[in-house]
Each structure stands twice: as C-alpha cells, then as structure tokens.
C-alpha positions in Angstrom: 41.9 -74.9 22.3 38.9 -77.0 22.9 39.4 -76.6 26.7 40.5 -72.7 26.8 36.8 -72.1 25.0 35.2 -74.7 28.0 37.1 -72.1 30.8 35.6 -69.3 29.3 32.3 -70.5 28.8 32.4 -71.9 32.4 33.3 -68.2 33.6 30.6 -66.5 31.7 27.7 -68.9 32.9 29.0 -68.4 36.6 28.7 -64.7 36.2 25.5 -65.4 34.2 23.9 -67.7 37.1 25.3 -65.4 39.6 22.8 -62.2 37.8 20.0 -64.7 37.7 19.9 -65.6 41.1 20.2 -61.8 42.1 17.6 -60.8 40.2 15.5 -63.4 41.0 15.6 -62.4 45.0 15.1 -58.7 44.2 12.3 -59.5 42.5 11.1 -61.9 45.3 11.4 -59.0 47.6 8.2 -58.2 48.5 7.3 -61.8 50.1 11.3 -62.3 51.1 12.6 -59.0 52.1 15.8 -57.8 51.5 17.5 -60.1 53.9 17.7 -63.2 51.1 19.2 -60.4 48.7 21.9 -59.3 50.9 22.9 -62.4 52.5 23.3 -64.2 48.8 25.4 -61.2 48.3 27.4 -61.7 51.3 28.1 -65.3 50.8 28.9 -64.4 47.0 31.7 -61.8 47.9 33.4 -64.7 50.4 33.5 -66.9 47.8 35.0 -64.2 45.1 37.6 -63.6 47.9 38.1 -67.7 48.6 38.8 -68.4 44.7 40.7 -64.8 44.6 43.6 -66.3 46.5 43.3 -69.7 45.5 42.1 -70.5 42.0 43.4 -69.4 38.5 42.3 -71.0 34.9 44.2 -69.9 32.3 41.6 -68.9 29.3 44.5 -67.5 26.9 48.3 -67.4 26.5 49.2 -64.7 28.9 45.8 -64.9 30.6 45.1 -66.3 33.9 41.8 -65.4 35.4 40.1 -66.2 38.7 36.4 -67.3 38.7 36.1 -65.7 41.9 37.8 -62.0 40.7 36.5 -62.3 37.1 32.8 -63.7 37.6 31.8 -63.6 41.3 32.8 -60.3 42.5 30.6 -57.8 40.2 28.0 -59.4 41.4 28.8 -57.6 44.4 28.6 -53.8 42.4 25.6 -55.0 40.2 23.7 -56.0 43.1 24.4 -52.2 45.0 23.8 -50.8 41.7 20.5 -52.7 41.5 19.1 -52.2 44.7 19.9 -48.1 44.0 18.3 -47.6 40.9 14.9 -49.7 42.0 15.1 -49.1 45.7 16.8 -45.7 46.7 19.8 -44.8 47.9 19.5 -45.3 51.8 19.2 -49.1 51.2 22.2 -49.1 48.9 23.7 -47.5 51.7 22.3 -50.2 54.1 23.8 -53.2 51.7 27.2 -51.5 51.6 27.4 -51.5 55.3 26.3 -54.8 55.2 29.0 -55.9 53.0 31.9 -54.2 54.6 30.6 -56.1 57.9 30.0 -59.0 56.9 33.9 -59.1 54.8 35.6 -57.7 58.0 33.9 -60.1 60.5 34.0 -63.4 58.1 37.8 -62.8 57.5 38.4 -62.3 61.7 36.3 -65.2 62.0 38.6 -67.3 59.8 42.1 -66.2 61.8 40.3 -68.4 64.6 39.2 -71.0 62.1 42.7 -71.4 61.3 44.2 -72.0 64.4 42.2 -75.0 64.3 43.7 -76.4 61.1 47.5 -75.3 62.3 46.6 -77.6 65.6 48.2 -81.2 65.7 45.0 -82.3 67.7 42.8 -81.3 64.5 40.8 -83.9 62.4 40.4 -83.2 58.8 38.8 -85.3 56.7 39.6 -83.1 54.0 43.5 -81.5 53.8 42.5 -78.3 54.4 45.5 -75.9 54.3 45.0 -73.0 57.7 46.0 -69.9 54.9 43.0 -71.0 53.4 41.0 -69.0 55.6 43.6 -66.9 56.7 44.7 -64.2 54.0 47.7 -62.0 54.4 47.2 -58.6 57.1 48.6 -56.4 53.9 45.3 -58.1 51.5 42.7 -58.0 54.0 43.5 -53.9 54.7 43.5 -53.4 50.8 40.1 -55.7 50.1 38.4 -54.2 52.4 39.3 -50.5 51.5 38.6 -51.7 47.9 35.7 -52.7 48.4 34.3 -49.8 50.0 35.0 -47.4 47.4 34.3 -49.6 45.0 30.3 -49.7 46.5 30.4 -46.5 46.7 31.9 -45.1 43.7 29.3 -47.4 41.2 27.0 -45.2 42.3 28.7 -42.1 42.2 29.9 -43.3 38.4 26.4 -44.2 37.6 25.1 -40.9 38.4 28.0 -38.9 36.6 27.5 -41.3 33.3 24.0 -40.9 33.2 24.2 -37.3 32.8 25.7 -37.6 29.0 25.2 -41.2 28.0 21.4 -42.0 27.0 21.4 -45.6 26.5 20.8 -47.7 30.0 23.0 -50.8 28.5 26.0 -47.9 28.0 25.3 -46.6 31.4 25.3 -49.7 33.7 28.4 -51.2 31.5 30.4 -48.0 31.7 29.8 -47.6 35.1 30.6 -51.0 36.0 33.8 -51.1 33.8 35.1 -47.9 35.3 35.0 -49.4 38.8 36.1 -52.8 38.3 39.1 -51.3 36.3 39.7 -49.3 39.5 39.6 -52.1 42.2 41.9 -54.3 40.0 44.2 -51.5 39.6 43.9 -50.8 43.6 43.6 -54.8 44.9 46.5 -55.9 42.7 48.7 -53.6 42.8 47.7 -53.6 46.5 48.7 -57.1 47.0 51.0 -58.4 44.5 53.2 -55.5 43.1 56.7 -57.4 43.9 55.2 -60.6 42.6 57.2 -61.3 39.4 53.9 -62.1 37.3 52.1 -58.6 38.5 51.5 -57.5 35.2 50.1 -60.7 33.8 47.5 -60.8 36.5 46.8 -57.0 36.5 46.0 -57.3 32.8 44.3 -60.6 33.4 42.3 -59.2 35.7 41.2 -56.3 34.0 40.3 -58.1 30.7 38.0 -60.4 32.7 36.2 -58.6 34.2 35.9 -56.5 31.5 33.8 -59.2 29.7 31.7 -60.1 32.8 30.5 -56.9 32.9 29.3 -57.0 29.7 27.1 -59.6 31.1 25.9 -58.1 34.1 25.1 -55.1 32.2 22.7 -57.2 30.3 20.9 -58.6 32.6 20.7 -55.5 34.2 19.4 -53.7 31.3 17.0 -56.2 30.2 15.1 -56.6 33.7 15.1 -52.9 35.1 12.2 -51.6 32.6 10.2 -54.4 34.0 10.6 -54.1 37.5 8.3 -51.6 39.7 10.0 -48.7 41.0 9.2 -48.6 44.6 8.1 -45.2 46.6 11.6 -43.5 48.2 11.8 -44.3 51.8 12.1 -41.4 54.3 15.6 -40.4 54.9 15.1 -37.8 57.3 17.0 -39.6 60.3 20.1 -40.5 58.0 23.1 -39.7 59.8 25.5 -37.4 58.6 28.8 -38.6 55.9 27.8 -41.0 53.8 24.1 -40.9 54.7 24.3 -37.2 53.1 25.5 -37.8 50.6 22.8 -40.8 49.7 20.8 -38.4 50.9 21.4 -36.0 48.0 21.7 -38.4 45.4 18.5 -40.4 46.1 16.1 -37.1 45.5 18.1 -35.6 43.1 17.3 -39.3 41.2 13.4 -39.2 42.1 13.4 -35.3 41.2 14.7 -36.1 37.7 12.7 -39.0 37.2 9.2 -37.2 38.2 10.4 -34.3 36.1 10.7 -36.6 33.1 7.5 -38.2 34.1 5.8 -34.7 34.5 6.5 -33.7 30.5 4.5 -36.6 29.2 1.2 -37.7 28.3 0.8 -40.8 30.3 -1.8 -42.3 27.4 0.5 -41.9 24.4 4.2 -41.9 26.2 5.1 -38.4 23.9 5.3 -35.1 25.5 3.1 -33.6 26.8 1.5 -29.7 26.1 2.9 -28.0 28.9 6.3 -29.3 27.5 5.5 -28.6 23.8 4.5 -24.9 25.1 8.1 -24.2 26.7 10.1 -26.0 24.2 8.5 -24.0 21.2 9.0 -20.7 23.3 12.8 -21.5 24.3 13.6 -22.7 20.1 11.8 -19.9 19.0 14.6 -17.4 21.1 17.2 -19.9 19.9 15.9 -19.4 16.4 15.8 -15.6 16.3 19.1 -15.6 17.7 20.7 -17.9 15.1 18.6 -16.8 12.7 17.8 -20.1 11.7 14.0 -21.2 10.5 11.6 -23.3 12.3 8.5 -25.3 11.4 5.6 -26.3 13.6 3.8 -28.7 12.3 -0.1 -29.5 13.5 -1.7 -32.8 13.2 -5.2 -33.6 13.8 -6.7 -37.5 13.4 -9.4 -37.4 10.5 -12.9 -38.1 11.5 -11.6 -39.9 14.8 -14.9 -39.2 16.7 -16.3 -41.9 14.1 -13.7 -44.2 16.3 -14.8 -43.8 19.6 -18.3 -43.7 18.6 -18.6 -47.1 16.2 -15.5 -49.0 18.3 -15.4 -47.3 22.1 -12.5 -45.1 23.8 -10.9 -48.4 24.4 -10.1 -48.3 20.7 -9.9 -44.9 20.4 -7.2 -45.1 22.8 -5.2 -47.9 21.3 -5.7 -45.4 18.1 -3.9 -42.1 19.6 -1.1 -44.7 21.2 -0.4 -46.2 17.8 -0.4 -43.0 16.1 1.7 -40.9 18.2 4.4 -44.2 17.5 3.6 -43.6 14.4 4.6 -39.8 14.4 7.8 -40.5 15.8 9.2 -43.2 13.5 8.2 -40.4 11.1 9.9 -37.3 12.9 13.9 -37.0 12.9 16.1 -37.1 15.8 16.4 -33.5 16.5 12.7 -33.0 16.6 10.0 -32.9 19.4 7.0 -34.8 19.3 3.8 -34.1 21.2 0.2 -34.6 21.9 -1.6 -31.0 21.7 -4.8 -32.2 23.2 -7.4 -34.8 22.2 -7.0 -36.4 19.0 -4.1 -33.8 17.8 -0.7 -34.0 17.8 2.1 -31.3 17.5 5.7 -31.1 15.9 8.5 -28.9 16.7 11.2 -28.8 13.6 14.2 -26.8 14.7 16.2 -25.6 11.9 13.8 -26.9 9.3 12.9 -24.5 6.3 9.4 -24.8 4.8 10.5 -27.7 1.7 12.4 -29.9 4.3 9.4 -29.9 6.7 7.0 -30.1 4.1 9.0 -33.7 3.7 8.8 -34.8 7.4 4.9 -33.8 7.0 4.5 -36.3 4.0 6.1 -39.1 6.1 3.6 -38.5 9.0 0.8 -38.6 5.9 1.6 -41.8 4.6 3.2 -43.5 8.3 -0.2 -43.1 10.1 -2.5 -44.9 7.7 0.1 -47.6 7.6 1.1 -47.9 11.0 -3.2 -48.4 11.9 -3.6 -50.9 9.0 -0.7 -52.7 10.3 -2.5 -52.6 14.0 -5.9 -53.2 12.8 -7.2 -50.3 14.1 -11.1 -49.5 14.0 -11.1 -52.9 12.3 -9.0 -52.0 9.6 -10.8 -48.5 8.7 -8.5 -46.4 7.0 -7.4 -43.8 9.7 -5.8 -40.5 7.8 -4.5 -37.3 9.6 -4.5 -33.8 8.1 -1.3 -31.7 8.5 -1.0 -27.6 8.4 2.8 -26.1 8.7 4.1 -22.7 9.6 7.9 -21.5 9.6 9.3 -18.8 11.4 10.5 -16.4 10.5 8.5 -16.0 7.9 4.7 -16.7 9.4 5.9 -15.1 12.9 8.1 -14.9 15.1 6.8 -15.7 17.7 4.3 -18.9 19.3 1.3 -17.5 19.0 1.8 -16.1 15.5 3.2 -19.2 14.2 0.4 -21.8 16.1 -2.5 -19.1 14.6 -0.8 -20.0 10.9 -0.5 -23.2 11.5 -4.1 -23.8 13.1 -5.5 -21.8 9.7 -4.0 -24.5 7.4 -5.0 -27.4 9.1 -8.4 -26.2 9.2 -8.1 -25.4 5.6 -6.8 -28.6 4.8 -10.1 -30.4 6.6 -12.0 -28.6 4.7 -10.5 -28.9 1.5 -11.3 -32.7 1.8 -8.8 -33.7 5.3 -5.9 -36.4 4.1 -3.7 -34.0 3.0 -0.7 -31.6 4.1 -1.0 -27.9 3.5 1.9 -25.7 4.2 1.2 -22.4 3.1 
C-alpha cells in the first residue's frame, strides 16, 4: 500500500515540477523570449510520448497509469492555454504549430535513429531496443491528429466555459478535463482498441489525468492574477483557417476584458457611474415589468474632507478602497455596488421592498466603521457613513424620481446628526 501512495505521489510532483518550470519560463519571458517556453514544451511532449509507449506504474488495483500520459502531457494544453490567456491568441497559434512540427519531425527523425540500433555494426553501451524510437505508423497518425485538436480545442473549450462558469479555478479545470477526456478517448481507442486490456487503460487513463489536471489548474489559477497581461499583437497579416479563427477569438477576448475594465472605478475596483446609470435604467424596466420593488440605496462618507485634509489623499484613498470592500461584504449577491462620485457610494437592490433594504443599509452602517477600525484608517478616527433609501414603485418609477428621493434623505439624514440610515 505503502508503495501504491509513493507512485502516486511521484506522479503528482512530476506534473507539479512540470507547471513550475512552465511558469517559471513564461514568466522569464521578457529577458528569454518565448523560445525557452516552447522548446521545454517540445522536449516535454517527446518525453510524454517516450514513457506513453513504454512505462506503466500501477497506482490501484485495476489502475495502470503512465507518467508520461497522466503527468507530462497536460503540460502540453496548460502551456497553450497559458500562453493564450496572457499572450493572445496568434502566439497560441504559433506554439501549436510549433508542437505539431516539432512531434512530426522528432518521430521521422527517430525511424532513422532506429535503423541504427536494428544494425549488427551498432555499439550500445546501453540495450537500447530500435521500437524505442520507432512507434507504430497507426499511433503516430492518431498522436499527431490528437494532438492537434486537442491544442486547439482547450482554447475553443476555454472560451465556451468561460461564458457560464465564473470561477477561473472551474474554468481552467473544466476546460482541461474536457479535452484530456477527449484525447484519451481518441489516442486509446486509436491505438489499442483490440488490445485485450483496452478498457483498463482507457479508464486508467482518464482517471489520471483527471487528477493532474486538478493540479495544473492550480497552478494556473494561482499565478494568472499575478502575471501582466501583455498588449495584443497585430494580427492583421494572419493567414486565413486557423489564423481566423485566432483571429476572432483573440479580440473578442481583449473586447470583453476592456469592457469589464471600462465599468469600474480603477481606485476602488466597484463599478463604476456610467455602469450604475445603465444598470438602474435597465432594472427599473425589469421592475415595472415584473412588478417587483426596487431600492437604491445612497451612501456618502461622514465628514471625509476631515481625512484628506488632517491625513492626505494618500489616506483618503486607502479610505474609499476600504470602504467600498466594506460595502460589498455588506451587499448580497444579487446586488450592484458602485462608487457615485467622490466620497459616495451607490446601491442597486433588485427585488428588495423598503424593510429588507432597510436591513442591507444597517449592515453597510455598522460594516464601515468596523471595516476602518480594523484598517486603522485616519489613525483609528471613527469613519461613519450616512445612508438615504428609495423604493420603486412607490417613490418613482423611474431613475430620476427615485435618485431625487433618495438624495433628499441622505441629506436629511446629515443633517439630522450623519451616522444614521433614513429610509423614508
């Protein structure tokens, strides 16, 4: 048992070493190039292939996995998928055609190799059997075809999954599952479909890499929010096929992510007004439609010109950044945070009725102060907000009717003695 646990550790830190030494040359990109990244790829996919056909551990009863199939080759798709997501599109083009080149000509290479080895003149230290570097006609066809979709589809699969699925762990796991299901399904069935143990090693197979993705997906996910998106190259002389379709996805990639960046106020990471101002116009239609109420809820920081004034902007900053944190541990899923202008901050509560927003206000009360104690804001000066709240339908139906209501309260509430929430 002792030695099935030591196999299995032994394949997750090769597919953990393998992420790590990836990473390590993207990052190193800027004073390496590319080259280092793809040739490291290169060598790692002729390895996968070497230990593919020659070297199984069995992990479980039933289970026989190859370091090379299980560990080695997602390196391959995590390294395309990497070099898409933080490069563009025409250099994940670039590394697939390096890949497919450098798979067809190492394999040719190795039919002359062989000869060498099948010769009675040759000298080998080492008994080296010729079919190790000669693979069957009938495996080389289906690798190589495998591995061309396979480079291209995690992209296309990345794409299609990160239209519903959030998270960025779930969206580089799924996408690398998906696909290394597919190749297994395609290689082994490919290769070794009248082989009496087919279904062990297709389910094998599939199991294993199953769990290496899990680690690739990790590292993935923990190093992309550090890295530094580059500026998209030109694609203008792409040629057409594959380049197109690159093409397409690489802008329609930047386009979303700009959008996104466009809606949000770079000093506080919320949304931004111009997004607050089409969001409140498109739930107030949704609202009349449905019939259902809405709040908006104003928040303005109490006396904050004290802060810039006794501790600078620099701390004033620091200020709006904590607070608007603040606001959004207090606001619910469903609801839209956003900084109004300055030093105030609005809410959109879809669905909310006056009572149940007159809650999510009181959290936002009490959440602020805390949240600037906790960051020893202003050097520990209590920092309050006041809060004004107006519902549709029944303070207006529409923006300007219920921002006016809402506006009136919070000034009411500042001058009622500010630290307080008044709702109607």
């Amino acid at each position: 048992m002792a030695e099935l646990f030591l196999q299995l550790a032994l394949l997750a830190c090769e597919a953990a070493f393998a992420a790590a030494v990836l990473l390590a040359l993207f990052r190193a990109r800027r004073v390496l190039g590319l080259a280092a990244l793809y040739t490291t790829v290169g060598v790692f996919y002729y390895l996968a292939t070497l230990l593919a056909a020659t070297t199984f551990v069995k992990v479980a009863p039933g289970l026989l996995m190859s370091p090379g199939s299980v560990a080695l080759f997602p390196a391959s798709l995590f390294a395309v998928l990497l070099v898409y997501i933080r490069e563009d599109a025409r250099e994940a083009r670039n590394m697939i055609y390096g890949l497919l080149a450098a798979n067809v000509s190492a394999s040719l290479l190795g039919v002359l190799v062989g000869q060498h080895l099948a010769s009675p003149l040759a000298v080998a230290p080492l008994p080296l059997p010729p079919e190790l570097f000669v693979f069957s006609p009938r495996l080389f066809v289906v690798g190589t075809l495998a591995l061309f979709a396979d480079t291209v589809l995690i992209i296309l699969a990345y794409e299609a999954i990160s239209r519903v699925v959030g998270a960025l762990f779930l969206r580089v796991w799924l996408s690398l599952a998906a696909v290394l299901v597919f190749d297994t399904l395609i290689f082994v069935t490919g290769g070794f479909v009248e082989h009496p143990a087919y279904r062990e090693i297709l389910f094998s197979g599939i199991v294993g890499k199953l769990g290496t993705s899990v680690i690739y997906a990790v590292a993935l996910t923990l190093y992309l929010p550090q890295a530094v998106v580059t500026d998209p190259q030109t694609v203008d002389r792409l040629r057409p096929g594959l380049g197109d379709l690159f093409h397409v996805l690489t802008y329609r990639q930047r386009y979303e992510a700009l959008r996104a960046q466009a809606t949000r106020d770079p000093l506080t990471g919320v949304h931004n007004r111009g997004y607050f101002d089409d969001t409140l116009h498109s739930q107030l239609a949704s609202a009349r439609r449905s019939g259902a109420p809405l709040t908006v809820v104003m928040v303005d920081v109490d006396h904050f010109k004290r802060v810039n004034d006794a501790h600078g902007h620099t701390e004033g900053d620091r200020a709006l950044r904590v607070i608007a944190r603040a606001l959004v541990r207090a606001a619910r899923a469903s609801d839209t945070v956003c900084r109004y202008g300055g030093e105030e901050f609005s809410l959109i509560l879809p669905g909310t009725s006056p009572k149940a927003a007159e809650l999510v206000a009181a959290r936002v009360r009490e959440e602020v102060p805390t949240a600037c104690a906790r960051e020893g804001i202003a050097g520990g000066e209590r920092i309050t907000v006041t809060v004004g709240l107006a519902t549709s339908p029944g303070d207006g139906t529409d923006a300007d009717a219920l921002l006016r209501a809402a506006d009136l309260r919070l000034y009411r509430g500042k001058e009622e003695g500010r630290d307080r929430v008044v709702a109607g």
